[in-house]
LOTORGU-172676 format. One record per residue (C-alpha): x, y, z; residue number from 0. Coordinates in nm, 4 decimals, always signed. Layout:
% residues N
- X	Y	Z	NUM
...
This chain:
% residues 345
- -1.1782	+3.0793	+2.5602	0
- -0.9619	+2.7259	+2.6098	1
- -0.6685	+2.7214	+2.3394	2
- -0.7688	+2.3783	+2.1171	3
- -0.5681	+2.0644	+2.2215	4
- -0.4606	+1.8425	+1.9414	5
- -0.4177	+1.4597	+2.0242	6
- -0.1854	+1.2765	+1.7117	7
- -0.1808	+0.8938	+1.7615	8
- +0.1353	+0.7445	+1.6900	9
- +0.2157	+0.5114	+1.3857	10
- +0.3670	+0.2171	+1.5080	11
- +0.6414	-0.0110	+1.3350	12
- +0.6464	-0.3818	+1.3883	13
- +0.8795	-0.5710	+1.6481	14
- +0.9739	-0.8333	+1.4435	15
- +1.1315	-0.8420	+1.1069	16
- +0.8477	-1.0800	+0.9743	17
- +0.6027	-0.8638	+1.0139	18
- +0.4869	-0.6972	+0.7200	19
- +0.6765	-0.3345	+0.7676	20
- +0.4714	-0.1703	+1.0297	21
- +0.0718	-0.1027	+1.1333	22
- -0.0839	+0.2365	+1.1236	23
- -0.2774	+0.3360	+1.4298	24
- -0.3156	+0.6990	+1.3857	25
- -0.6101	+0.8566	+1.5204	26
- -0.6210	+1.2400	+1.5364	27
- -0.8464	+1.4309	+1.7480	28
- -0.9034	+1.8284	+1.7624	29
- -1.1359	+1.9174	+2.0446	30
- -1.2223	+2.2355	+2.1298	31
- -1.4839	+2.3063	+2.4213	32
- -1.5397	+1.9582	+2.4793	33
- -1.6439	+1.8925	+2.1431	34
- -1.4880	+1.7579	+1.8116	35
- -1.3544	+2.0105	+1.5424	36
- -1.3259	+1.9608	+1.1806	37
- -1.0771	+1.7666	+1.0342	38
- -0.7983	+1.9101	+0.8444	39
- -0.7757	+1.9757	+0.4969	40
- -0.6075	+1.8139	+0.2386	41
- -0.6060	+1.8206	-0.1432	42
- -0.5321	+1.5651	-0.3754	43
- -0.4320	+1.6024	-0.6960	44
- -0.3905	+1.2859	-0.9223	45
- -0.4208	+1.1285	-1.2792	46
- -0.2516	+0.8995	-1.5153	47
- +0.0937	+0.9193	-1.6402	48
- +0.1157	+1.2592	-1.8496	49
- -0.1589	+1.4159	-1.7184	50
- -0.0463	+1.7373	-1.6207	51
- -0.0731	+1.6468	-1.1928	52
- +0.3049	+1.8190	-1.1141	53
- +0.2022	+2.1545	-1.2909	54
- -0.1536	+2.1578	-1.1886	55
- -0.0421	+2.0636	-0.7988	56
- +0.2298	+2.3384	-0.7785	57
- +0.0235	+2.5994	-0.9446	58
- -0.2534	+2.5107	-0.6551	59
- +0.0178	+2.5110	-0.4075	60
- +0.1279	+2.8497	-0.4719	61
- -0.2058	+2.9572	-0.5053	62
- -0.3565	+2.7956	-0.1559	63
- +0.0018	+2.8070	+0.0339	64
- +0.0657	+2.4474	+0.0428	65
- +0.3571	+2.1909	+0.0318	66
- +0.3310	+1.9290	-0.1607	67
- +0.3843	+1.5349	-0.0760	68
- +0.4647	+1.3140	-0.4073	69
- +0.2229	+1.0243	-0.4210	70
- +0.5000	+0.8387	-0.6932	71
- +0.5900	+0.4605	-0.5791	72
- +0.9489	+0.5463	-0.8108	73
- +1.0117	+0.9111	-0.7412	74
- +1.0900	+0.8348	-0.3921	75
- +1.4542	+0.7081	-0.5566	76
- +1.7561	+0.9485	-0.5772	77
- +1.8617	+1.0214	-0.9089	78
- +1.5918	+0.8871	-1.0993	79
- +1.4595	+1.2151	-1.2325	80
- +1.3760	+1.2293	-1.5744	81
- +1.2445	+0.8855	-1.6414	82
- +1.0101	+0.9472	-1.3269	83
- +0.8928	+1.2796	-1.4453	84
- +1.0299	+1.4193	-1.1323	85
- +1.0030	+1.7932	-1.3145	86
- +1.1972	+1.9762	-1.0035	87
- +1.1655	+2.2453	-1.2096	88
- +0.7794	+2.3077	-1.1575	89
- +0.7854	+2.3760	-0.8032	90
- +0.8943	+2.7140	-0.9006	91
- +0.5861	+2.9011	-0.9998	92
- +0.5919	+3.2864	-1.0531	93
- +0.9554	+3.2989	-0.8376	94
- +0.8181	+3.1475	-0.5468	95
- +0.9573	+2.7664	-0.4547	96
- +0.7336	+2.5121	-0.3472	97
- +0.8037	+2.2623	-0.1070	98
- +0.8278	+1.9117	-0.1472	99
- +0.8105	+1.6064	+0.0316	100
- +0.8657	+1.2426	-0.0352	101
- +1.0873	+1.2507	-0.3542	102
- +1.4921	+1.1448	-0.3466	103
- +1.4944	+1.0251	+0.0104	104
- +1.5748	+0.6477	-0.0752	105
- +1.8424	+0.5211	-0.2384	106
- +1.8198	+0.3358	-0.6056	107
- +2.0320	+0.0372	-0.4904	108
- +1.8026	-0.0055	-0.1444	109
- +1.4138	-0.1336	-0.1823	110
- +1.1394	+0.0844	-0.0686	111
- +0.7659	-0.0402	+0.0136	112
- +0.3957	+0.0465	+0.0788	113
- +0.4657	+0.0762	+0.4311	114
- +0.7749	+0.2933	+0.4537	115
- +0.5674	+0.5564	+0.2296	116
- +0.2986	+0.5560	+0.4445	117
- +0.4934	+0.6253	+0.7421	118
- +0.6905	+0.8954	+0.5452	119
- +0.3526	+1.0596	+0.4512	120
- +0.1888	+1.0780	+0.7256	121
- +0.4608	+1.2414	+0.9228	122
- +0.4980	+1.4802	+0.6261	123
- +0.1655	+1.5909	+0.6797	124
- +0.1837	+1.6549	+0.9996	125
- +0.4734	+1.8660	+0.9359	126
- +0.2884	+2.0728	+0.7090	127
- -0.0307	+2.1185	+0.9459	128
- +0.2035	+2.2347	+1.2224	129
- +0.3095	+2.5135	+1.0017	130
- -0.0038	+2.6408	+0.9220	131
- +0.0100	+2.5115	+0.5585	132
- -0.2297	+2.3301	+0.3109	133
- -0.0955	+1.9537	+0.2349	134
- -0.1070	+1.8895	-0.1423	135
- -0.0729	+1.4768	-0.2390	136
- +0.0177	+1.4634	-0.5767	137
- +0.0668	+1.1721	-0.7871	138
- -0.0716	+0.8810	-1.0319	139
- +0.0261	+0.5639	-0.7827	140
- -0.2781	+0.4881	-0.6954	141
- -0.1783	+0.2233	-0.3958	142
- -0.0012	+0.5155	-0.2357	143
- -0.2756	+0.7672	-0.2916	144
- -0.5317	+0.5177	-0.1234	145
- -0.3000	+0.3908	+0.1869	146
- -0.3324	+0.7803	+0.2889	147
- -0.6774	+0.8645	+0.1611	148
- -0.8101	+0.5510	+0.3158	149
- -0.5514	+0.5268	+0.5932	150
- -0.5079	+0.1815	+0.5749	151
- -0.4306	-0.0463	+0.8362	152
- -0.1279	-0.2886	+0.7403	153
- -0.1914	-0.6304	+0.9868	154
- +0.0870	-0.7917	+1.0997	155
- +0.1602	-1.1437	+0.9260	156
- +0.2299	-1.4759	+1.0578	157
- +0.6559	-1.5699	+1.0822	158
- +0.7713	-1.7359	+0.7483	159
- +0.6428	-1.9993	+0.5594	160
- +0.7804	-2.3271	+0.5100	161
- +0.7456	-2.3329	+0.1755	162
- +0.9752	-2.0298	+0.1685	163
- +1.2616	-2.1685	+0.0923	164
- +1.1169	-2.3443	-0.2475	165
- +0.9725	-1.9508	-0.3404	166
- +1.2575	-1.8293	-0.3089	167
- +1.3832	-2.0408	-0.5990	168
- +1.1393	-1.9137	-0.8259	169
- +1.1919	-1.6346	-1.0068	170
- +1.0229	-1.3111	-0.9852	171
- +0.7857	-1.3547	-1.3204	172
- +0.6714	-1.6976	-1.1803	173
- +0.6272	-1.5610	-0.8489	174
- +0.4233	-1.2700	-0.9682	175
- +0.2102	-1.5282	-1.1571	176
- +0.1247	-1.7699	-0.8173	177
- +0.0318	-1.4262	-0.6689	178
- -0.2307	-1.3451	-0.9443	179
- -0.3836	-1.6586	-0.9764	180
- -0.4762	-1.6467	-0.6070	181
- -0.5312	-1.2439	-0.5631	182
- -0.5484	-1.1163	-0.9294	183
- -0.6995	-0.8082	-0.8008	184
- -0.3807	-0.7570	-0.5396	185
- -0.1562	-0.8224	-0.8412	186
- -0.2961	-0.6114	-1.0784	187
- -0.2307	-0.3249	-0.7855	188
- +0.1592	-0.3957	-0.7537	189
- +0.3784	-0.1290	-0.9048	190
- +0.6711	-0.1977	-1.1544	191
- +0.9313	-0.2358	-0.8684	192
- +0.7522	-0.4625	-0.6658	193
- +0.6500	-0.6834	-0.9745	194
- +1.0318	-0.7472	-1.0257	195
- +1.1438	-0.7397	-0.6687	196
- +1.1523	-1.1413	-0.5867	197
- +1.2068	-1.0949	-0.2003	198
- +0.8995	-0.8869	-0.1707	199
- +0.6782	-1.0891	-0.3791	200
- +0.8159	-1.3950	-0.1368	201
- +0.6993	-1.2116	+0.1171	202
- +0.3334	-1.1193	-0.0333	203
- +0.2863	-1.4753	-0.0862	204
- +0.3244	-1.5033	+0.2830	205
- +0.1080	-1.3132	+0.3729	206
- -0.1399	-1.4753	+0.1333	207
- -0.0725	-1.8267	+0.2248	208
- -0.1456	-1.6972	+0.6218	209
- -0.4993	-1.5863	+0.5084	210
- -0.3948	-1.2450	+0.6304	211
- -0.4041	-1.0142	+0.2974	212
- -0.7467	-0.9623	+0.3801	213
- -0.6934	-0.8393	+0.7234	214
- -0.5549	-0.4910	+0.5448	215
- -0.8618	-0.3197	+0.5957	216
- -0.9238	+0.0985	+0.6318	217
- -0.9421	+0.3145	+0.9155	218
- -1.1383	+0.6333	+1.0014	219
- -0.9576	+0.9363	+0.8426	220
- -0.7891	+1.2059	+1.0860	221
- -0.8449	+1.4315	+0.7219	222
- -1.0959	+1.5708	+0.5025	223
- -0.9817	+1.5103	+0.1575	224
- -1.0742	+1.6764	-0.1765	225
- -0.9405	+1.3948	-0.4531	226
- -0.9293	+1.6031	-0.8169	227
- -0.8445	+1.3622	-1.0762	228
- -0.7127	+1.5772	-1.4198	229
- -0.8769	+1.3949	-1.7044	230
- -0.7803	+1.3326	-2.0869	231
- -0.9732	+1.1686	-2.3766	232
- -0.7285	+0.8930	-2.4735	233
- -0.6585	+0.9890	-2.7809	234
- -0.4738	+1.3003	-2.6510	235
- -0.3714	+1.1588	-2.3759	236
- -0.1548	+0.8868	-2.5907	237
- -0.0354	+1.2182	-2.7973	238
- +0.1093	+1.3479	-2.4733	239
- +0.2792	+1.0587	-2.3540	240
- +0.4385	+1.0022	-2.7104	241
- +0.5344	+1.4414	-2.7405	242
- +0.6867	+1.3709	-2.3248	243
- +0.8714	+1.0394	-2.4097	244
- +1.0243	+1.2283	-2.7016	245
- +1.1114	+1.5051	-2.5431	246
- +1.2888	+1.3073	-2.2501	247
- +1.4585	+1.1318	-2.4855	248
- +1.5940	+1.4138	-2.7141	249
- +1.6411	+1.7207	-2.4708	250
- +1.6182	+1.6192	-2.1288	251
- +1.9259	+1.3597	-2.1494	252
- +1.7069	+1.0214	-2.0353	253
- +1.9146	+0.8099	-2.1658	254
- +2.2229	+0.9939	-2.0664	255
- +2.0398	+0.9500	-1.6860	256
- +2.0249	+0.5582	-1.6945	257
- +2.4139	+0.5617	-1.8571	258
- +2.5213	+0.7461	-1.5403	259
- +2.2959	+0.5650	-1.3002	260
- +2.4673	+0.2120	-1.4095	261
- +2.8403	+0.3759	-1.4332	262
- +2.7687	+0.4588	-1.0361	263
- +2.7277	+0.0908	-0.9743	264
- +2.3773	+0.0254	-1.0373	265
- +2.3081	-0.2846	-1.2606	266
- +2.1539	-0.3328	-1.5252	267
- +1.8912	-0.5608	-1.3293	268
- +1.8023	-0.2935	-1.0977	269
- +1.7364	-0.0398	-1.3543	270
- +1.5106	-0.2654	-1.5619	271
- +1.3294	-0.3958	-1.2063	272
- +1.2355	+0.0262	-1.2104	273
- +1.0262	-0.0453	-1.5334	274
- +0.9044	+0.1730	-1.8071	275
- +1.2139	+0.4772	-1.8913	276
- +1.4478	+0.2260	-1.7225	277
- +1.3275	-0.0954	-1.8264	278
- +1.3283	-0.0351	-2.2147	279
- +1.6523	+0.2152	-2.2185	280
- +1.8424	-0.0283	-1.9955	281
- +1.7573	-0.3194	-2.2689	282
- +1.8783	-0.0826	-2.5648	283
- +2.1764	+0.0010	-2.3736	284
- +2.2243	-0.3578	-2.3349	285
- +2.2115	-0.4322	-2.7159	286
- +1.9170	-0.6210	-2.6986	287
- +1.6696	-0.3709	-2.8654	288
- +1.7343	-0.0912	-3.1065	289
- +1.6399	+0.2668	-3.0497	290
- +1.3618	+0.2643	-3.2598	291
- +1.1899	-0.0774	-3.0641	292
- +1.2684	+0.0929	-2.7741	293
- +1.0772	+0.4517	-2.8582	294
- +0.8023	+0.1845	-2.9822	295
- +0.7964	-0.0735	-2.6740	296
- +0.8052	+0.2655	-2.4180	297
- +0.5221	+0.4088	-2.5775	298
- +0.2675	+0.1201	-2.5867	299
- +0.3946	+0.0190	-2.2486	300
- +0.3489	+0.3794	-2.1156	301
- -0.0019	+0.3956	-2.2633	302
- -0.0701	+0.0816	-2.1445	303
- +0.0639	+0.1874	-1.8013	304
- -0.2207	+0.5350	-1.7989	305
- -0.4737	+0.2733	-1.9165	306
- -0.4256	+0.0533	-1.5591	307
- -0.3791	+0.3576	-1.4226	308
- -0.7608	+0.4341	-1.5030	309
- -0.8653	+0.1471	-1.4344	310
- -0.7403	+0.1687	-1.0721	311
- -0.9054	+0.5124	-1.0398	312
- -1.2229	+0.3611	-1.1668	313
- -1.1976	+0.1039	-0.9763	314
- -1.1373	+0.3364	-0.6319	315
- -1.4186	+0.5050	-0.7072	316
- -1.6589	+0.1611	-0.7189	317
- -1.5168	+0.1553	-0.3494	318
- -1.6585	+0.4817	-0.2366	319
- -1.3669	+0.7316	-0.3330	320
- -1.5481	+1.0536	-0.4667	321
- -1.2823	+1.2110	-0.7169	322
- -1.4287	+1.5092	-0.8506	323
- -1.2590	+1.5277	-1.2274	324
- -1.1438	+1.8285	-1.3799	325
- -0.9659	+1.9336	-1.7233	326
- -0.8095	+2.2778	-1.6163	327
- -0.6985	+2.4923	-1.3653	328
- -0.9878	+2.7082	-1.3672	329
- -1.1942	+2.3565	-1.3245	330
- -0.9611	+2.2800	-1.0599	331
- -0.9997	+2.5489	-0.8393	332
- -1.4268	+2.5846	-0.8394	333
- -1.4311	+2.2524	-0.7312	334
- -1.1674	+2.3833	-0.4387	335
- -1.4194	+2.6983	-0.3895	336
- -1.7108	+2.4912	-0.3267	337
- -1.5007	+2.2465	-0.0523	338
- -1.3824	+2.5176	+0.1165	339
- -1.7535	+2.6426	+0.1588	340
- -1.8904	+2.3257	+0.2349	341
- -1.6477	+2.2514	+0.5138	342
- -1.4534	+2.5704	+0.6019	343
- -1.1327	+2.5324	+0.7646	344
């Protein structure tokens, strides 16, 4: 019997610095006997802020024999742990540690992006297939979770504008609004840190004003995904974000985690551009709210957050995702049974 060749296309990165961070080209190809295999696996687990994903992906991963590969557009940032519900301590289930990928391996005072995830992810993945182990993406951003799931394509853009220069006056509030009066849909998808990061929204408007936004289109899949999304009514899901806020604040040293992130060096305007924990505890720090408005402003803000957050999902699904939703565990893994049947590995 031939041994199965594999064939991994490469991801490439742009040659120019103008050109929006790189374009995926990755086309995988397992053919055995002159015909095409099945794709690999891959689960996804994902949900709103406070849903339960981190315990419900590393119980699965030491269940299945996975790694797991954060789908969190903030948890990629070193030393950001408690405000980004990092919860290291959950990839230890029953004394066995689970691998993890894409979480602390960029610096708080350096930007990250779409693109440099992607790249990240996809080479994470890889790494996990070549060691004969299940790939678990686990997170609530749901850009992220689509630029694998979908494997989008990310089209090189036009050089700079000439109206540059007069964006690049504007703040990052006004620029945010020209970009959602012409793609309110495309704004609505940008996370906290790109919503305050003026460069980057320079840049989007770019790519906009070059009629090239729409180019970002998907490709054909190398994977066969299994998207579980873990599901709460909102009243109990606005019970559990206030009962984790409070506990973050009183026992897991949050604000104690911002006060040593700016003594370090980083400013006050890069923790607030981070949003949410860091947005609201940088301001009381600051003075400029008490600790009461700022328990207050976190919690609407955080429910507020879940609420776009299912919206997005929603709104994934309208686009042909099929996320199979789940309450438990137990719910969890039948789904996982009946996947495995359908398409065995």
């Amino acid at each position: 019997m031939n041994d199965m060749t594999t064939l991994v296309g490469s991801i490439k990165e742009p040659l120019a610095m103008y050109i929006l961070p790189y374009l995926v080209n990755m086309t995988t190809k397992v053919i055995h006997k002159g015909k095409l295999n099945k794709k690999a696996k891959i689960l996804v687990i994902l949900g709103t802020t406070a849903s339960g994903k981190t315990h419900l992906g590393a119980e699965l991963a030491a269940a299945l024999n996975g790694e797991i590969v954060s789908a969190d557009s903030r948890q990629v940032y070193q030393g950001l742990d408690v405000g980004t519900g990092k919860d290291l301590a959950e990839y230890k289930v029953n004394g066995q540690k689970i691998p993890y990928h894409l979480i602390d391996v960029v610096k708080p005072k350096h930007k990250s992006n779409l693109a440099r995830y992607q790249k990240l992810a996809f080479k994470a993945i890889e790494g996990i297939l070549r060691r004969g182990k299940l790939p678990l993406i686990v997170g609530g951003s749901g850009l992220y979770l689509q630029a694998i799931v979908d494997n989008y394509e990310l089209a090189a853009v036009r050089p700079p504008s000439p109206r540059r220069a007069k964006w690049e006056k504007l703040s990052a509030e006004k620029l945010l609004a020209k970009i959602a009066r012409l793609k309110p849909e495309f704004a609505s998808r940008l996370n906290n840190s790109e919503r305050h990061n003026a460069h980057r929204l320079v840049r989007y408007l770019e790519i906009i004003s070059a009629g090239d936004l729409d180019t970002v289109r998907k490709r054909e899949s190398p994977y066969d995904f299994l998207l579980l999304g873990l599901t709460w009514p909102d009243e109990v899901l606005r019970e559990r974000i206030t009962a984790r806020i409070l506990a973050r604040l009183e026992k897991e040293g949050m604000i104690a985690e911002v006060k040593k992130l700016n003594q370090t060096g980083l400013s006050w305007k890069r923790l607030k551009s981070f949003g949410l924990e860091y947005k609201f505890i940088s301001q009381h720090l600051c003075g400029e709210i008490s600790y009461t408005e700022m328990v207050d402003k976190l919690t609407t803000a955080s429910y507020r957050f879940a609420k776009r957050q299912k919206t997005w999902f929603k709104r994934w699904q309208k686009q042909g995702a099929k996320i199979k939703w789940v309450k438990d565990s137990g719910a969890a893994k039948k789904e996982i049974k009946i996947w495995q049947r359908k398409n065995p590995a």
